[in-house]
C-alpha positions as CSV (number, residue, x, y, z in Angstrom):
1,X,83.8,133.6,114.9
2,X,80.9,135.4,116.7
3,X,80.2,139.3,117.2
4,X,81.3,138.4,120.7
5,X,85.0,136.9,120.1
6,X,85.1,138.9,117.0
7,X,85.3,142.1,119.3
8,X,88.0,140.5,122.0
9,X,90.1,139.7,119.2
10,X,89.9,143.2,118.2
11,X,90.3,144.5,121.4
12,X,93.3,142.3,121.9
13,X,95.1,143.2,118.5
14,X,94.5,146.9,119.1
15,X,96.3,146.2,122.3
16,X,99.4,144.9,120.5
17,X,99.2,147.7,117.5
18,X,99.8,150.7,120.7
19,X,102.5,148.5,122.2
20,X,104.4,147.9,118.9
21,X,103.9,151.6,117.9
22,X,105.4,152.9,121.7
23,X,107.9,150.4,121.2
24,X,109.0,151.7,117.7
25,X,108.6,155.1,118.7
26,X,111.0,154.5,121.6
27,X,113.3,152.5,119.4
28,X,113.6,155.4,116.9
29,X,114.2,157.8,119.8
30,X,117.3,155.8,121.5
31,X,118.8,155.1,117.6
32,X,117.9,158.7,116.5
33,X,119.9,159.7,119.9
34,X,123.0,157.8,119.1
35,X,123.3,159.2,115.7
36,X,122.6,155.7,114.1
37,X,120.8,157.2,110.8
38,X,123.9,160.0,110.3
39,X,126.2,158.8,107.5
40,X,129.2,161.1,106.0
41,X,128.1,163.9,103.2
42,X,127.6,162.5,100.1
43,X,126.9,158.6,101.2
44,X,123.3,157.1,100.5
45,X,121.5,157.7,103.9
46,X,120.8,153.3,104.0
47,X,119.5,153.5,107.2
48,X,116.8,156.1,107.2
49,X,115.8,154.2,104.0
50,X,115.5,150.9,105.6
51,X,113.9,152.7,109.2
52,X,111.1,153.9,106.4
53,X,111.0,150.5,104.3
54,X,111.2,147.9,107.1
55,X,107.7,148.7,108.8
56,X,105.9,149.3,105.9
57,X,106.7,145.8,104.9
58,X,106.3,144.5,108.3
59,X,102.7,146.3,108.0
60,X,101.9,144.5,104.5
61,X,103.1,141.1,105.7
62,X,101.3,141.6,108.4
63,X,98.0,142.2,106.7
64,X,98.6,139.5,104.5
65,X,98.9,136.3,107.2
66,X,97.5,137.5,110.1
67,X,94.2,137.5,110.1
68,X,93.4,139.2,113.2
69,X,95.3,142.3,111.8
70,X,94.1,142.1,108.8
71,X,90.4,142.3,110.3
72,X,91.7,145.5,112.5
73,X,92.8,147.4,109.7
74,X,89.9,146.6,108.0
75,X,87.4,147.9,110.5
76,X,89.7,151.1,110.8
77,X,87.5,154.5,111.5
78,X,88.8,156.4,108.2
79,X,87.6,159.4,109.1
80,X,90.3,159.1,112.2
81,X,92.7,157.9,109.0
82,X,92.6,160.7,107.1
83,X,92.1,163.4,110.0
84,X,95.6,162.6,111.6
85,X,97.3,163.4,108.1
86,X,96.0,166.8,108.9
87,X,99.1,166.6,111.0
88,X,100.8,167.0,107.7
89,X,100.3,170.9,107.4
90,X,103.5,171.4,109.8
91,X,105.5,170.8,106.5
92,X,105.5,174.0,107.0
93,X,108.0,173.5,109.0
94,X,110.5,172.2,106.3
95,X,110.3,175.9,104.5
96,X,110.8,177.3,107.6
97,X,113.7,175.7,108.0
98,X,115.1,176.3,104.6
99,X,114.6,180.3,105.0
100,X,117.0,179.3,107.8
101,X,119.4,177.6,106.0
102,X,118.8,174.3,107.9
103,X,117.2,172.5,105.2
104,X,118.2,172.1,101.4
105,X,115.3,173.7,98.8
106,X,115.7,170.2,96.7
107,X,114.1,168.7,100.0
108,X,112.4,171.5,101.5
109,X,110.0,172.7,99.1
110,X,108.5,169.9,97.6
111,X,108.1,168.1,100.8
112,X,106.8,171.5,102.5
113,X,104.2,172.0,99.9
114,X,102.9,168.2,99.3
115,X,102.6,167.7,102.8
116,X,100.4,171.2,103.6
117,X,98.3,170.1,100.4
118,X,97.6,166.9,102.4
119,X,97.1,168.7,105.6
120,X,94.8,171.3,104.6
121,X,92.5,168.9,102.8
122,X,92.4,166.1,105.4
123,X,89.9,168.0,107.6
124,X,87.7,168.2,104.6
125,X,88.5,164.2,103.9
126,X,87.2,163.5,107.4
127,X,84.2,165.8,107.3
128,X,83.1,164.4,103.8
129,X,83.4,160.7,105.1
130,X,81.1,161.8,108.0
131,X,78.2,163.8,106.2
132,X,78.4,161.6,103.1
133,X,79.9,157.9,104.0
134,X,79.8,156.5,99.9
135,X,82.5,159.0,99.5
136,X,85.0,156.2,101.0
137,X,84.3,154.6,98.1
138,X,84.5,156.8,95.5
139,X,87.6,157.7,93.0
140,X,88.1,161.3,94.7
141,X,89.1,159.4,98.0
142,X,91.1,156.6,96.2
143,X,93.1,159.7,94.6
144,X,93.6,161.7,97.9
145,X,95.0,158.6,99.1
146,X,97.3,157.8,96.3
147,X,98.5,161.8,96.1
148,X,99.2,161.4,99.7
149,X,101.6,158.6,99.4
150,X,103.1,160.1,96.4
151,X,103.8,162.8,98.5
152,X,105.9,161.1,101.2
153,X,107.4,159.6,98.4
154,X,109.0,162.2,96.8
155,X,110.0,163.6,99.5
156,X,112.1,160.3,100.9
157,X,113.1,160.6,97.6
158,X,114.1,163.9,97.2
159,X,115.8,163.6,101.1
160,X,117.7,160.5,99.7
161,X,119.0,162.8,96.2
162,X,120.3,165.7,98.6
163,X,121.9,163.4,100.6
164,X,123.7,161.6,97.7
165,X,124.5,165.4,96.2
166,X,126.1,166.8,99.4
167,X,124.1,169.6,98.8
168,X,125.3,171.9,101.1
169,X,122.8,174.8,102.8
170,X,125.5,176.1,105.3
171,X,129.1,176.0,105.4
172,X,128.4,174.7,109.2
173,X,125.2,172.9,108.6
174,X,125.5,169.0,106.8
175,X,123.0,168.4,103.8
176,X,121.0,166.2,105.5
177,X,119.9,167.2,108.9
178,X,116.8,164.9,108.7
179,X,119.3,162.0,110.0
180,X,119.6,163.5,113.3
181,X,117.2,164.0,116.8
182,X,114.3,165.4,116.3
183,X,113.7,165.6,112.6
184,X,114.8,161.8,112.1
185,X,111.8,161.3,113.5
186,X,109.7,162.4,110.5
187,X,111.3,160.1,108.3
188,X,111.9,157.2,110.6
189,X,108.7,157.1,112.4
190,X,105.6,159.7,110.9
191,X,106.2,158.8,107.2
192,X,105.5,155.4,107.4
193,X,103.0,155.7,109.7
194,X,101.3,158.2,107.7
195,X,101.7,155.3,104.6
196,X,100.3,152.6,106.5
197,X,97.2,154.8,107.1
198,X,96.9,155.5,103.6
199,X,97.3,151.9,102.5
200,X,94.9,150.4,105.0
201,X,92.1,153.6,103.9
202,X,92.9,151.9,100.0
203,X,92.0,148.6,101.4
204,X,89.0,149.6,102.6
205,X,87.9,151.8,99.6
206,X,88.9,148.7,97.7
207,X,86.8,146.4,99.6
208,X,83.7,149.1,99.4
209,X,84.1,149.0,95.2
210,X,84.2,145.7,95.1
211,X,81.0,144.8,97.3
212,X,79.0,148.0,96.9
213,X,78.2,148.9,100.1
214,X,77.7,152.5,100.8
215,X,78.7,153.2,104.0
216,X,82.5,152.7,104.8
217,X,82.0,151.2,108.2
218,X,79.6,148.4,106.5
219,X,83.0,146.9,104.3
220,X,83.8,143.3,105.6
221,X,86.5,143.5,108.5
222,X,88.4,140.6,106.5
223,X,88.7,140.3,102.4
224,X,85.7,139.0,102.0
225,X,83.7,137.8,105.1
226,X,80.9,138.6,106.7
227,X,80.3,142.5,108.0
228,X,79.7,143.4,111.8
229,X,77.1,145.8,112.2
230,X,78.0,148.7,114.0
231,X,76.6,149.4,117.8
């Protein structure tokens, strides 16, 4: 494949990525509106687990048989990757809703405080990548990656336990409000999205230990093949 078709086929798979993601997004929204992910106190929340589960493994079948993907995710900018899990720091948010009795400490906290670690140290990610590019394929990034998915994680984890527990913040308020509009959104929609980033920025730091190269934007776009040279 030349530079030339190399680039529509990009262009044309980004093209589909954005459509599938506004699709999904809209999907989550009209399911998160009808109260699809809500189950009864105490019952394991199944559906959040499979709208977290279901495009992650859509994501890694993708990667693995299409090649076109596969060269997209490759050729990723991971300084974009890790700057949008700055995003992260509104865990916050979580604590903020426990201090209001909305949100059960089992969940909150842990969640809260993984996801600001993340947050807070993804600007730093993103400015290292750009003064010193070799950092993509260093351990430090490979673990910043790994502690991030750890993070989301525990925290489905931890969302799944309360569920399970019926542990109750309110007499008015259910265990798990993270099955209904908006904050089903987080679960259904950011978390996995914020996994496929890290998986596709562990590709790439693969691919840079493996061939040496010490620029991230220098790893081949497919396992293996040849590298396009940056405009």
């Amino acid at each position: 494949m030349t530079a030339s078709e190399n680039r529509k086929d990009n262009e044309r798979i980004k093209a589909v990525v954005w459509a599938v993601l506004l699709v999904w997004l809209v999907l989550t929204f009209i399911l998160g509106a009808g109260g699809t992910f809500v189950r009864k106190p105490g019952a394991l929340p199944l559906p959040i687990l499979a709208g977290v589960l279901a495009p992650i493994l859509v994501f890694l079948a993708a990667f693995r048989f299409i090649g076109s993907f596969r060269r997209f995710v490759m050729s990723l900018d991971l300084q974009v990757a890790a700057g949008v899990q700055a995003w992260r720091f509104a865990g916050l948010g979580f604590i903020a809703l426990y201090a209001y009795g909305v949100l059960p400490g089992l969940f909150a906290w842990p969640a809260g405080l993984g996801d600001i670690a993340i947050g807070v140290t993804a600007p730093w990610v993103a400015l290292t990548l750009r003064d010193k590019p070799d950092f993509a394929a260093g351990r430090l990034f490979r673990i910043w990656n790994l502690l991030g998915i750890l993070d989301l994680l525990v925290a489905v984890s931890l969302g799944a336990l309360s569920s399970v527990l019926d542990i109750a913040v309110s007499q008015k308020i259910a265990s798990f409000p993270m099955a209904r509009m908006p904050l089903v959104l987080i679960p259904v929609f950011l978390v996995p999205l914020f996994l496929m980033l890290h998986v596709a920025s562990l590709f790439q730091a693969r691919c840079l230990a493996a061939s040496g190269e010490a620029y991230w934007w220098a790893c081949p776009p497919a396992l293996g093949g040849p590298a396009e040279t940056p405009a």
